[in-house]
Jmol script that loads the backbone (N, CA, C; Angstrom):
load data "model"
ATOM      1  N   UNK A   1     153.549  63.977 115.006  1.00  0.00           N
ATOM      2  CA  UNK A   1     154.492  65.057 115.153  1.00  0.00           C
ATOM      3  C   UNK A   1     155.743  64.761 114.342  1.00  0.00           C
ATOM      4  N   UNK A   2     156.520  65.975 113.729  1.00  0.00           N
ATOM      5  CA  UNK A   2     157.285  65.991 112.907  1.00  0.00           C
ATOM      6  C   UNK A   2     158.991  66.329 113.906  1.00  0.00           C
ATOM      7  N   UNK A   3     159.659  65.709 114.209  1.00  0.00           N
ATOM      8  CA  UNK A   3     161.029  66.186 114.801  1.00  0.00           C
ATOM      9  C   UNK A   3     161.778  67.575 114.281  1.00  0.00           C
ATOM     10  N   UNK A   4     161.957  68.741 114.759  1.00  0.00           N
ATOM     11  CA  UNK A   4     162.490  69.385 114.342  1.00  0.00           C
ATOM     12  C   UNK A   4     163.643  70.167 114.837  1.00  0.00           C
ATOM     13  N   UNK A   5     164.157  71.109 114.842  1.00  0.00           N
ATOM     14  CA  UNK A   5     164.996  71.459 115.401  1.00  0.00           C
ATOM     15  C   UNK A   5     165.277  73.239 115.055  1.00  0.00           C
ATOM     16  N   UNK A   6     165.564  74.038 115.870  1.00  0.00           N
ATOM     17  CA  UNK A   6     165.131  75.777 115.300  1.00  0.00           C
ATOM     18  C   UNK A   6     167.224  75.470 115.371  1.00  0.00           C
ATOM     19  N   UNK A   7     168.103  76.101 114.427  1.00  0.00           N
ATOM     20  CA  UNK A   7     169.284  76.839 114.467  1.00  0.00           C
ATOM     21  C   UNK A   7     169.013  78.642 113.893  1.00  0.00           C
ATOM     22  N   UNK A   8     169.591  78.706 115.089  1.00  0.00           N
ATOM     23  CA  UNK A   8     169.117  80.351 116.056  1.00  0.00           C
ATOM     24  C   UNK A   8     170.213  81.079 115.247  1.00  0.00           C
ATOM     25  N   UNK A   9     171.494  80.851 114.632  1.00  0.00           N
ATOM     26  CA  UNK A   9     172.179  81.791 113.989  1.00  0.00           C
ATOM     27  C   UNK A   9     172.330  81.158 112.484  1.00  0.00           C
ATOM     28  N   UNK A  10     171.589  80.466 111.503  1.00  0.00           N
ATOM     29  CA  UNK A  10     171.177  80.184 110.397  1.00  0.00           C
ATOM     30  C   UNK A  10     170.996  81.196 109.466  1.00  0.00           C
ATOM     31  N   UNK A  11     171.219  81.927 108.727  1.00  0.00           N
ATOM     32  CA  UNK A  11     170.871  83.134 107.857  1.00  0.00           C
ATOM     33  C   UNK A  11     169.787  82.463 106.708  1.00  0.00           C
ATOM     34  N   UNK A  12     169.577  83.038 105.470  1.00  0.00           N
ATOM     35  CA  UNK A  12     168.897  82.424 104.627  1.00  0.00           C
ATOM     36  C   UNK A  12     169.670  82.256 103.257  1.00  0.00           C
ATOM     37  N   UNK A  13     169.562  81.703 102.635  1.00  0.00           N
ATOM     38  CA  UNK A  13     170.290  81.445 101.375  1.00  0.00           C
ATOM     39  C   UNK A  13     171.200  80.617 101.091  1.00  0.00           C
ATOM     40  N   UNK A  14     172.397  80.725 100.826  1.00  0.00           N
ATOM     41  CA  UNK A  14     173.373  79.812 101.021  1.00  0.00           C
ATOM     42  C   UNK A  14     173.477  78.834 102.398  1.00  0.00           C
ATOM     43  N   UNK A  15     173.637  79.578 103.299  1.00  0.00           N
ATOM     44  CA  UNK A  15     173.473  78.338 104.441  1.00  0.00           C
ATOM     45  C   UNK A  15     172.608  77.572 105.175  1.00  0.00           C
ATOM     46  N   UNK A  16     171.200  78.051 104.265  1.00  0.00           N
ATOM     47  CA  UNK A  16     170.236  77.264 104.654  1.00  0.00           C
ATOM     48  C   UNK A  16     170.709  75.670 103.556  1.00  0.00           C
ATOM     49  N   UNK A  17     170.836  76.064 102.074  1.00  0.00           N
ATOM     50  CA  UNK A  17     170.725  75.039 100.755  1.00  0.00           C
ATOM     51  C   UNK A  17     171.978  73.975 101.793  1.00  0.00           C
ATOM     52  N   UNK A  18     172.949  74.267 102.426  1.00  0.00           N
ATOM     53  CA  UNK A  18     173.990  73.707 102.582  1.00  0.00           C
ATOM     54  C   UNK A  18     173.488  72.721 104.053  1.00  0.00           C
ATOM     55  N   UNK A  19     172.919  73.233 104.898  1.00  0.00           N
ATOM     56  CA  UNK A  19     171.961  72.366 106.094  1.00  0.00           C
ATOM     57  C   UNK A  19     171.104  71.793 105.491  1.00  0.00           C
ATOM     58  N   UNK A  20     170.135  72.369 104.828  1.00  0.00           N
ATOM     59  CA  UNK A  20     169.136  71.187 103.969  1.00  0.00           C
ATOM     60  C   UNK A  20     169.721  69.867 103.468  1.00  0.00           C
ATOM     61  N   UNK A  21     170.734  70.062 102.557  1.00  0.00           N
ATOM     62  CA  UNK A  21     171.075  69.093 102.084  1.00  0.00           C
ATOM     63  C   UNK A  21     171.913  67.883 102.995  1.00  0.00           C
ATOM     64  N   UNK A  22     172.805  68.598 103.768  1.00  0.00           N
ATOM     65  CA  UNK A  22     173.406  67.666 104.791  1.00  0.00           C
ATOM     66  C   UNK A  22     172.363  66.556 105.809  1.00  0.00           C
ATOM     67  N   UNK A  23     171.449  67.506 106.074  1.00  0.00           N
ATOM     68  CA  UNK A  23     170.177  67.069 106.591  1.00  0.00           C
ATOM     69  C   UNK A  23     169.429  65.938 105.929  1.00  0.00           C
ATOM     70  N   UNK A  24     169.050  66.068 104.462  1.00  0.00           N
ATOM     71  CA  UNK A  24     168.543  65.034 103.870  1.00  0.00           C
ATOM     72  C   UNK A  24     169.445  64.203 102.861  1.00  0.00           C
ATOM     73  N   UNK A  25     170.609  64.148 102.823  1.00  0.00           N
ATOM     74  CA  UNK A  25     171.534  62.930 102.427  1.00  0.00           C
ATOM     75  C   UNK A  25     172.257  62.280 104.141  1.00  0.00           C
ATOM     76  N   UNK A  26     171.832  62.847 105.013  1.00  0.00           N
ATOM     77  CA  UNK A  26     172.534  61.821 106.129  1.00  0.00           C
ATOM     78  C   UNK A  26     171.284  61.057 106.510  1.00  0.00           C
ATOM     79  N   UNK A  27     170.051  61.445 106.706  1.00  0.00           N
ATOM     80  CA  UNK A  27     168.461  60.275 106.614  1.00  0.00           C
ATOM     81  C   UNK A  27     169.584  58.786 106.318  1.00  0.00           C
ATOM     82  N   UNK A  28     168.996  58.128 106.998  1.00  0.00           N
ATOM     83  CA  UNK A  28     168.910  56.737 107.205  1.00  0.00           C
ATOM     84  C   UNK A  28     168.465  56.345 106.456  1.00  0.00           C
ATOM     85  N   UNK A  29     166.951  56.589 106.060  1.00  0.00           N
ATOM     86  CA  UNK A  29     166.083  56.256 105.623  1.00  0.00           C
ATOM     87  C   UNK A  29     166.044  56.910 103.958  1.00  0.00           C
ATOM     88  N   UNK A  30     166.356  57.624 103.700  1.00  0.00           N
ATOM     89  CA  UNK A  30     166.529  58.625 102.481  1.00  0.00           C
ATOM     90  C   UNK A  30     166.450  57.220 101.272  1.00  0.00           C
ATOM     91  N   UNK A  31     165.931  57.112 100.230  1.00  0.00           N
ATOM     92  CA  UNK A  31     166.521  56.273  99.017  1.00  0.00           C
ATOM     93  C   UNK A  31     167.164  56.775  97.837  1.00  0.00           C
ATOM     94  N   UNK A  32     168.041  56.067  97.444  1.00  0.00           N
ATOM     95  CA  UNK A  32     169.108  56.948  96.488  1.00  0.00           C
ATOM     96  C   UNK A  32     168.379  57.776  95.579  1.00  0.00           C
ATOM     97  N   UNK A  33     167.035  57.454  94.944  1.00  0.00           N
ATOM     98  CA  UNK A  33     166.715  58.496  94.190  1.00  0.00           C
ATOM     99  C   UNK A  33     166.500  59.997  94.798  1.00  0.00           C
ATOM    100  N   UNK A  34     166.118  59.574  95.715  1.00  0.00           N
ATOM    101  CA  UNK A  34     166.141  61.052  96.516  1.00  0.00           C
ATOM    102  C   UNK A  34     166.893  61.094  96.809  1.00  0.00           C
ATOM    103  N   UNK A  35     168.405  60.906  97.122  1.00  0.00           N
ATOM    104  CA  UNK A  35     169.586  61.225  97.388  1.00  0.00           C
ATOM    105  C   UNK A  35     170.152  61.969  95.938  1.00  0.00           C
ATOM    106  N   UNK A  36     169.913  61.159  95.192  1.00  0.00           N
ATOM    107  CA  UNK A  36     170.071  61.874  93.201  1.00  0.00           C
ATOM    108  C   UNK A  36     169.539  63.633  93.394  1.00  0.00           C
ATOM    109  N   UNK A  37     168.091  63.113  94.045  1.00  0.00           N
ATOM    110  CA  UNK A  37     167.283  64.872  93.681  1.00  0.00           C
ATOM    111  C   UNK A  37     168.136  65.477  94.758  1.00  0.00           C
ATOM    112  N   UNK A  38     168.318  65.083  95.867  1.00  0.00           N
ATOM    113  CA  UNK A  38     169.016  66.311  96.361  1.00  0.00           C
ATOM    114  C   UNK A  38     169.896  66.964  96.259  1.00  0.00           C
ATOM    115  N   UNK A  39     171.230  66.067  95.502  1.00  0.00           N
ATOM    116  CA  UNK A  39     171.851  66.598  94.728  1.00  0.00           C
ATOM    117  C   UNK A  39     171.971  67.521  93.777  1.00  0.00           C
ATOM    118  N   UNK A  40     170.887  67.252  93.091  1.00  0.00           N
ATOM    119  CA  UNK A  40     170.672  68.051  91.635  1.00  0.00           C
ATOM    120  C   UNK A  40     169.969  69.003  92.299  1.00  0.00           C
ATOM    121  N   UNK A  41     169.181  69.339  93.195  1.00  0.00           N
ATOM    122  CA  UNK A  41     168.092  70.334  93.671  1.00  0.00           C
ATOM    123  C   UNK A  41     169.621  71.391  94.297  1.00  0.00           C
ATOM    124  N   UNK A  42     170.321  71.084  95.260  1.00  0.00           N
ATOM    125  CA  UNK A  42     171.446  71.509  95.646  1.00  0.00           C
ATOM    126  C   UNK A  42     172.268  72.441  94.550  1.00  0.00           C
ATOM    127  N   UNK A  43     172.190  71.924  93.334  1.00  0.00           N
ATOM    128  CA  UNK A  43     172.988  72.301  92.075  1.00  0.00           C
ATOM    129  C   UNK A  43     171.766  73.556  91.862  1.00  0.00           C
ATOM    130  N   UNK A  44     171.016  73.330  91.439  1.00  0.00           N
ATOM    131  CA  UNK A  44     170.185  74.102  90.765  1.00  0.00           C
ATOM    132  C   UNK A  44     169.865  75.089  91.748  1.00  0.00           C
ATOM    133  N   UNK A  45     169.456  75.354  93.072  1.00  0.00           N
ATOM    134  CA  UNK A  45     169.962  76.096  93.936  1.00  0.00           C
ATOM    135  C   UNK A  45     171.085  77.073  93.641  1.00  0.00           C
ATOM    136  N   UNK A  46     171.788  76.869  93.661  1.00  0.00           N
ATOM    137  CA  UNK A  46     173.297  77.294  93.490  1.00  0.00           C
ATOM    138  C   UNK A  46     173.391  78.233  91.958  1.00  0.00           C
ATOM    139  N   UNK A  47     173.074  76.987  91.498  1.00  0.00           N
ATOM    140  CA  UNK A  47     173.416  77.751  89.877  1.00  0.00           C
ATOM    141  C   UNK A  47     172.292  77.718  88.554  1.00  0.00           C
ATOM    142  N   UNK A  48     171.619  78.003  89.523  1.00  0.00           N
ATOM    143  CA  UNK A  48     170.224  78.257  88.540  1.00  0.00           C
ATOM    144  C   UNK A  48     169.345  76.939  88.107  1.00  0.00           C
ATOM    145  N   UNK A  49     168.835  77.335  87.245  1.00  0.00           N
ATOM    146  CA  UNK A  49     168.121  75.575  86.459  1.00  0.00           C
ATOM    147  C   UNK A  49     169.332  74.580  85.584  1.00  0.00           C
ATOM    148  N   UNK A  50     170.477  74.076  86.316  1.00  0.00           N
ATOM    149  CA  UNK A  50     171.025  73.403  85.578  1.00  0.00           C
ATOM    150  C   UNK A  50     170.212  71.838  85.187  1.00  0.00           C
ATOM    151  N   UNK A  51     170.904  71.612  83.992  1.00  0.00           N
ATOM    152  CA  UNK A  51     169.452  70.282  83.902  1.00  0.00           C
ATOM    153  C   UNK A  51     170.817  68.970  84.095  1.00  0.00           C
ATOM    154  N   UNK A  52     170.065  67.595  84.443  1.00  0.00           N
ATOM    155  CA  UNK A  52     171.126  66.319  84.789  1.00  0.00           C
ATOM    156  C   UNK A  52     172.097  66.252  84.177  1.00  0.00           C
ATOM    157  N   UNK A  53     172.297  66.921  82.874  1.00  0.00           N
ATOM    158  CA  UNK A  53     173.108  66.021  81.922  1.00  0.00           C
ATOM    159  C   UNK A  53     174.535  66.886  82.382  1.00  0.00           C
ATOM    160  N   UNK A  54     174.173  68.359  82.906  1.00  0.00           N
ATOM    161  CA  UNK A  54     174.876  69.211  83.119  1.00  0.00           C
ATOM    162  C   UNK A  54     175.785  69.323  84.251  1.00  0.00           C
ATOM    163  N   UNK A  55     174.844  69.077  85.184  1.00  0.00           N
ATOM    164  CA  UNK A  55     175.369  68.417  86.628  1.00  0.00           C
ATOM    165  C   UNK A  55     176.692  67.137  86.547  1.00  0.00           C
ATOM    166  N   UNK A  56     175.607  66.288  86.025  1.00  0.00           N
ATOM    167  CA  UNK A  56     176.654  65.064  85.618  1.00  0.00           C
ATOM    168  C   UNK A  56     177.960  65.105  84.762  1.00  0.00           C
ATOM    169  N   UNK A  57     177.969  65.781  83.999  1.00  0.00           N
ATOM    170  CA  UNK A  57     178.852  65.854  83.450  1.00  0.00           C
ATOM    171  C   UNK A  57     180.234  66.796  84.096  1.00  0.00           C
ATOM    172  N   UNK A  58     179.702  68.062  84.966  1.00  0.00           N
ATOM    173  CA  UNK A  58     180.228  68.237  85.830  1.00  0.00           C
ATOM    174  C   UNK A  58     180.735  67.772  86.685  1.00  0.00           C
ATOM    175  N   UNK A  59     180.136  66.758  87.405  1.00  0.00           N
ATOM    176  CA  UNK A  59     180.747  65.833  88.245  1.00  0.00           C
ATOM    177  C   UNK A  59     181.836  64.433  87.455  1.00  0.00           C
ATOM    178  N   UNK A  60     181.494  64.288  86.520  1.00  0.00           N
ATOM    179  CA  UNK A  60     182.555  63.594  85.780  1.00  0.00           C
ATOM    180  C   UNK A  60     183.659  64.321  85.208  1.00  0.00           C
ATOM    181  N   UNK A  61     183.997  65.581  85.115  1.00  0.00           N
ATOM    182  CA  UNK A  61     184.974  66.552  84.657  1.00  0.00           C
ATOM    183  C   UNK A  61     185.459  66.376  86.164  1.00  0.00           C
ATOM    184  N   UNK A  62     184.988  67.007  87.051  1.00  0.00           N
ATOM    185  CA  UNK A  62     185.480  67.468  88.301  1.00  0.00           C
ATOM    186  C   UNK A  62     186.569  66.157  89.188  1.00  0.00           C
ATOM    187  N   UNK A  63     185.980  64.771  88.401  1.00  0.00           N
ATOM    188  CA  UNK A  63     186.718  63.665  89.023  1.00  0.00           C
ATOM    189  C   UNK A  63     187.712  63.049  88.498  1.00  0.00           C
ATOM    190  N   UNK A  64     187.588  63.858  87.143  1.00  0.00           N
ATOM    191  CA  UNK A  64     188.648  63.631  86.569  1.00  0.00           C
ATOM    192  C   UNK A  64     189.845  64.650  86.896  1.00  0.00           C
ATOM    193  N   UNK A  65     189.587  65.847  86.497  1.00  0.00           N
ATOM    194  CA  UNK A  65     190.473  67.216  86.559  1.00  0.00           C
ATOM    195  C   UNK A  65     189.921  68.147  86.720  1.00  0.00           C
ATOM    196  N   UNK A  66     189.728  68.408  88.471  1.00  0.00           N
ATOM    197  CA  UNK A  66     188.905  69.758  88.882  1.00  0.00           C
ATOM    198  C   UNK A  66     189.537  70.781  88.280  1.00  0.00           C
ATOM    199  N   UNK A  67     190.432  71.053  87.702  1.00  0.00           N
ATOM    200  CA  UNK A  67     190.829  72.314  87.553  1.00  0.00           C
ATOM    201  C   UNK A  67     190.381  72.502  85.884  1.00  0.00           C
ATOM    202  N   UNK A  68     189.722  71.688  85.350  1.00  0.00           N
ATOM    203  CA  UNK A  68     188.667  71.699  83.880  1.00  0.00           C
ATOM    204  C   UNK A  68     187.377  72.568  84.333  1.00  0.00           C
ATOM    205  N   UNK A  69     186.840  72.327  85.717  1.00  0.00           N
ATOM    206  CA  UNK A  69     185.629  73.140  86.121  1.00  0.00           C
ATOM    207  C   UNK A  69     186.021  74.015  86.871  1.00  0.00           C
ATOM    208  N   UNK A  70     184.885  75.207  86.536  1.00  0.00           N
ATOM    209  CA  UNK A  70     184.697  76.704  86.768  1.00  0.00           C
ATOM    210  C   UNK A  70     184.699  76.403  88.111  1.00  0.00           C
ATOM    211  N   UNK A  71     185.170  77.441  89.035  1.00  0.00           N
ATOM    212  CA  UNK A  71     185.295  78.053  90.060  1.00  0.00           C
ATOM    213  C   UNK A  71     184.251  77.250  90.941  1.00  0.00           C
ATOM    214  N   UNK A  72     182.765  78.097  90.455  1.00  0.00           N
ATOM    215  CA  UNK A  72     181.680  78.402  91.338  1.00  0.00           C
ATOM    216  C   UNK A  72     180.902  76.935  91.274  1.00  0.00           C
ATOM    217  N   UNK A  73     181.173  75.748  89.804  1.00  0.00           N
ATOM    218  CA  UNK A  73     181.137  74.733  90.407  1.00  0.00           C
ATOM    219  C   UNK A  73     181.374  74.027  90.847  1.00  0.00           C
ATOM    220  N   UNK A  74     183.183  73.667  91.046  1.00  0.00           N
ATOM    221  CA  UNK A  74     184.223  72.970  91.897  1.00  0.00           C
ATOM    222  C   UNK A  74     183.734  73.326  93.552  1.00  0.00           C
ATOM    223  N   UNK A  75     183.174  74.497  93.810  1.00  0.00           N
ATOM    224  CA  UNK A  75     182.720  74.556  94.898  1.00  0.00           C
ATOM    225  C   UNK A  75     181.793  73.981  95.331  1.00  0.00           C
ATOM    226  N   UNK A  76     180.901  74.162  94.410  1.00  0.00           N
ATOM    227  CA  UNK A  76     179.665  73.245  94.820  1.00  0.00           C
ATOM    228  C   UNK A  76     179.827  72.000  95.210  1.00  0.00           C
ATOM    229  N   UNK A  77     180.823  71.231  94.439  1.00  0.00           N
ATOM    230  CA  UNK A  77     181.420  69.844  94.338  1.00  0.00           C
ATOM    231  C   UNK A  77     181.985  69.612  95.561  1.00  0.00           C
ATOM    232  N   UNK A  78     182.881  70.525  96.231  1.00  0.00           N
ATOM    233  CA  UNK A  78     183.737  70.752  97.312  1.00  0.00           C
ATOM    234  C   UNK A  78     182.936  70.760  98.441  1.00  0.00           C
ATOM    235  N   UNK A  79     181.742  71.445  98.500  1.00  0.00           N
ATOM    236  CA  UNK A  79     181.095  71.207  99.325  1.00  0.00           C
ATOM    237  C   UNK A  79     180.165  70.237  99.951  1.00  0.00           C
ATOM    238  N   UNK A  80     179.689  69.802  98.701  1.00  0.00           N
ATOM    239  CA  UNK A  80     178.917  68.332  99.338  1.00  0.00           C
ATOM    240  C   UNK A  80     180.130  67.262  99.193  1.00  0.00           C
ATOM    241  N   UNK A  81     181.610  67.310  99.276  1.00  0.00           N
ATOM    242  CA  UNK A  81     182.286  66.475  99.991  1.00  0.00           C
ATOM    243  C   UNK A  81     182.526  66.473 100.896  1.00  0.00           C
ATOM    244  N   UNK A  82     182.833  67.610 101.409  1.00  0.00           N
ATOM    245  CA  UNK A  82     183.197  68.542 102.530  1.00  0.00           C
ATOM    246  C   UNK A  82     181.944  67.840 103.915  1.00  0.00           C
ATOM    247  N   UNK A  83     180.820  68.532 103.378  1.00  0.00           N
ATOM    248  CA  UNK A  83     179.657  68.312 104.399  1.00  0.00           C
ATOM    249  C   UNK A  83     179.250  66.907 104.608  1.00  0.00           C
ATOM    250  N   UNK A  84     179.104  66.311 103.657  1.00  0.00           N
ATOM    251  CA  UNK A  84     178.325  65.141 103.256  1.00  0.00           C
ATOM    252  C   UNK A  84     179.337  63.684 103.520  1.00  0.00           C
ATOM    253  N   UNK A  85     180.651  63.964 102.968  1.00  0.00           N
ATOM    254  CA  UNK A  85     181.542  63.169 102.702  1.00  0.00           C
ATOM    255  C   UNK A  85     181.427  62.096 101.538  1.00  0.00           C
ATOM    256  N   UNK A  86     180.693  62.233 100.778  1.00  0.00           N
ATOM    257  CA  UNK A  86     180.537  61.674  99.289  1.00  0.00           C
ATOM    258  C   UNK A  86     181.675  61.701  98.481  1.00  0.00           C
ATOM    259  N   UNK A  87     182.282  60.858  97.742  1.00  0.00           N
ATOM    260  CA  UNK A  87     183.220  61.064  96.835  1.00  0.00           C
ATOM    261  C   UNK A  87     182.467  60.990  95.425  1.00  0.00           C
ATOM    262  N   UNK A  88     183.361  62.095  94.210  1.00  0.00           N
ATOM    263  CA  UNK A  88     182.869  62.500  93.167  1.00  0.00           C
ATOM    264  C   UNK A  88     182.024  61.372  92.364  1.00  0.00           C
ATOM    265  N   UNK A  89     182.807  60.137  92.655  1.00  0.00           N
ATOM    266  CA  UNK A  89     182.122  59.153  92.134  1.00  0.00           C
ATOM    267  C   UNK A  89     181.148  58.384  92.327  1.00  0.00           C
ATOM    268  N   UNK A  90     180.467  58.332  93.767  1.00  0.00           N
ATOM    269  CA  UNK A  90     179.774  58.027  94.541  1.00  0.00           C
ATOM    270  C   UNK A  90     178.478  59.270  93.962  1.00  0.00           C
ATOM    271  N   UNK A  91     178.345  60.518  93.924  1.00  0.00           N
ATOM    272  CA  UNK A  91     177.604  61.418  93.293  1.00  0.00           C
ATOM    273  C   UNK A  91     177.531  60.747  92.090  1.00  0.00           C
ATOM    274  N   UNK A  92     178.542  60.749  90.990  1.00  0.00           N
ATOM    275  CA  UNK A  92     178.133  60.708  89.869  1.00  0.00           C
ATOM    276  C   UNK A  92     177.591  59.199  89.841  1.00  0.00           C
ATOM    277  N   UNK A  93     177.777  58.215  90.613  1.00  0.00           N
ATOM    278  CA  UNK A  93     176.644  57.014  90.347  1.00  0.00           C
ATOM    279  C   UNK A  93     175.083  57.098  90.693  1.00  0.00           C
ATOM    280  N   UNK A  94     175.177  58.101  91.625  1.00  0.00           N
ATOM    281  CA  UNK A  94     173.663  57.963  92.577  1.00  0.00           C
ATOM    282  C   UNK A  94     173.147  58.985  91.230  1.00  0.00           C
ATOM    283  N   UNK A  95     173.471  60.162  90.816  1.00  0.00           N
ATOM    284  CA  UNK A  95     173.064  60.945  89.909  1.00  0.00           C
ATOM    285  C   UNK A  95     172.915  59.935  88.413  1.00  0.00           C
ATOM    286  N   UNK A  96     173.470  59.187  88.300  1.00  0.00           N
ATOM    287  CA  UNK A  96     173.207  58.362  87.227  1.00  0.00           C
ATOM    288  C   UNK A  96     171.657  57.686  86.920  1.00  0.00           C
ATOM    289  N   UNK A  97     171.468  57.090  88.434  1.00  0.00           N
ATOM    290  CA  UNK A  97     169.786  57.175  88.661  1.00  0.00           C
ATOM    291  C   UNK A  97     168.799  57.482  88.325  1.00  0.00           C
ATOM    292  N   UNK A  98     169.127  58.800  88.197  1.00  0.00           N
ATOM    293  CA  UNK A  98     167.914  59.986  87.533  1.00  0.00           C
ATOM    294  C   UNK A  98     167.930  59.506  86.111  1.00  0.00           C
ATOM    295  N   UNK A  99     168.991  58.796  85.021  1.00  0.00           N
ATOM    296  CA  UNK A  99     168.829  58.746  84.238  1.00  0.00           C
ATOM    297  C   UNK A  99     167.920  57.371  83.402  1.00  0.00           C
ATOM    298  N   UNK A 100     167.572  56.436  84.081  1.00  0.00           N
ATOM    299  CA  UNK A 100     166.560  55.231  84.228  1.00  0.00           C
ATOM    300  C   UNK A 100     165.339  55.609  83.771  1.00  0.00           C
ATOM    301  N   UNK A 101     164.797  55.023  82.834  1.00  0.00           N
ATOM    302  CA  UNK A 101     163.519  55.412  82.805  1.00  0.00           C
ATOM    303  C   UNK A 101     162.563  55.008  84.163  1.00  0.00           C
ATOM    304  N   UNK A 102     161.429  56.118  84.294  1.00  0.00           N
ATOM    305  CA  UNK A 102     160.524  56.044  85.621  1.00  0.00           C
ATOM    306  C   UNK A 102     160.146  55.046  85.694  1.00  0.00           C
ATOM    307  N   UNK A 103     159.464  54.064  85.565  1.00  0.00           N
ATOM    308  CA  UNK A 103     159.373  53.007  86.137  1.00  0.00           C
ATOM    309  C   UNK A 103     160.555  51.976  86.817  1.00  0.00           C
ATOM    310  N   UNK A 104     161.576  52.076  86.507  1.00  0.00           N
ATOM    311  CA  UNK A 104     162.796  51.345  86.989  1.00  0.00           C
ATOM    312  C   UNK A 104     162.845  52.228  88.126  1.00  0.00           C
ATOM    313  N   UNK A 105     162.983  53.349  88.598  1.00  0.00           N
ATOM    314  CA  UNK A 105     163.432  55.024  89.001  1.00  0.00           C
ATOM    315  C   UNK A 105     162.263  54.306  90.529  1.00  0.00           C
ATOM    316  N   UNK A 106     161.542  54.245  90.351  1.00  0.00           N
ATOM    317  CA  UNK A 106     160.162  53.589  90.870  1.00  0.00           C
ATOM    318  C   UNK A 106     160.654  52.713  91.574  1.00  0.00           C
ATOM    319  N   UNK A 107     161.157  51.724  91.123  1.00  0.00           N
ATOM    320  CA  UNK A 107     160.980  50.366  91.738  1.00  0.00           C
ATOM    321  C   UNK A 107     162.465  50.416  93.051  1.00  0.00           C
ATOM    322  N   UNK A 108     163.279  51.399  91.979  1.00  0.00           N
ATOM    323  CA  UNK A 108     164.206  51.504  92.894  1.00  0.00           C
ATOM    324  C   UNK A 108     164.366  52.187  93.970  1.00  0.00           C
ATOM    325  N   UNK A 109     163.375  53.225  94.276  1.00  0.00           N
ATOM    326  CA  UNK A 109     163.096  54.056  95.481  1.00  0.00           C
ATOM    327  C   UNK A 109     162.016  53.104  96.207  1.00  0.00           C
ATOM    328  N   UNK A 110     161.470  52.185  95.793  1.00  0.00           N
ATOM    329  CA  UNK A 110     160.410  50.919  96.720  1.00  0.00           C
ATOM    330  C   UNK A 110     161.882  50.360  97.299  1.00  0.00           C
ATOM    331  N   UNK A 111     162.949  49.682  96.523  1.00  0.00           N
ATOM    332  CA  UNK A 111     163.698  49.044  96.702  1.00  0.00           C
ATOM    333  C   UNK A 111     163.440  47.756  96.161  1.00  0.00           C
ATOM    334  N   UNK A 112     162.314  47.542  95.788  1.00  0.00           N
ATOM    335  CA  UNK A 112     161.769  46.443  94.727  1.00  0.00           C
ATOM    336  C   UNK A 112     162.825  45.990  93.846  1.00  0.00           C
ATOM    337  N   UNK A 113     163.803  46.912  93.094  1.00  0.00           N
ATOM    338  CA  UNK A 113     165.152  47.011  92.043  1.00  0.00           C
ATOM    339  C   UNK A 113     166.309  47.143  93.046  1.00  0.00           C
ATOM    340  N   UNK A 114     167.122  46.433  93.351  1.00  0.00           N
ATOM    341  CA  UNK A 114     168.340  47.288  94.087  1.00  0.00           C
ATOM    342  C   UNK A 114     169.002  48.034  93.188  1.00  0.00           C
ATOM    343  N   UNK A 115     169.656  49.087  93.946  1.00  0.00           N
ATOM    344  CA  UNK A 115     170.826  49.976  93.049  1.00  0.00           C
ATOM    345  C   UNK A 115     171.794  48.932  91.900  1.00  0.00           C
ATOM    346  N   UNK A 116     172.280  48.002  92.951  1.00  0.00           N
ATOM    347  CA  UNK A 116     173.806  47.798  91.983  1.00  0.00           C
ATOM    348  C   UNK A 116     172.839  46.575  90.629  1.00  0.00           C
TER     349      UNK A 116
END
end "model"
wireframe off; spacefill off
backbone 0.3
color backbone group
């Protein structure tokens, strides 16, 4: 059996992407690469097919001088601080991840590789 839980005034769309994600970056168990995808899955959600380099770089503008990024993605940003409590830089390392070639990407979701 799978643990679940029904929220009875949940709508669909936006406040589902925003419970999902809170949901699977607070996992215990979660490993940073999947902490990376949920991030980026979160993004792309939001704002279409953005690809890593785009995200990331976003998140490195945004930690530098949010007021360099657009509106609708400072929010995005705002929000998985907000929910999550991640700081910009803490994202932009775990998102860095994704950029490893797969076999490293691999070893580090075994934990075989540590992060640092």
């Amino acid at each position: 059996m799978i643990p679940a839980r029904i929220l009875p005034n949940v709508q669909y769309g936006e406040e589902v992407l925003t419970i999902q994600l809170i949901e699977n970056l607070q996992r215990r168990e979660i490993d940073p690469i999947d902490k990376a995808n949920a991030i980026l899955a979160f993004f792309q959600n939001r704002h279409g097919e953005m690809d890593l380099e785009t995200v990331f770089s976003t998140l490195v503008t945004y930690d530098r001088d949010p007021g360099r990024v657009e509106n609708e993605f400072a929010e995005t940003v705002s929000a998985i601080i907000k929910y999550v409590g991640m700081t910009t830089r803490t994202m932009e390392n775990i998102m860095s991840l994704l950029t490893l070639p797969q076999k490293i990407r691999d070893a580090v979701k075994t934990g075989a590789v540590p992060v640092s």
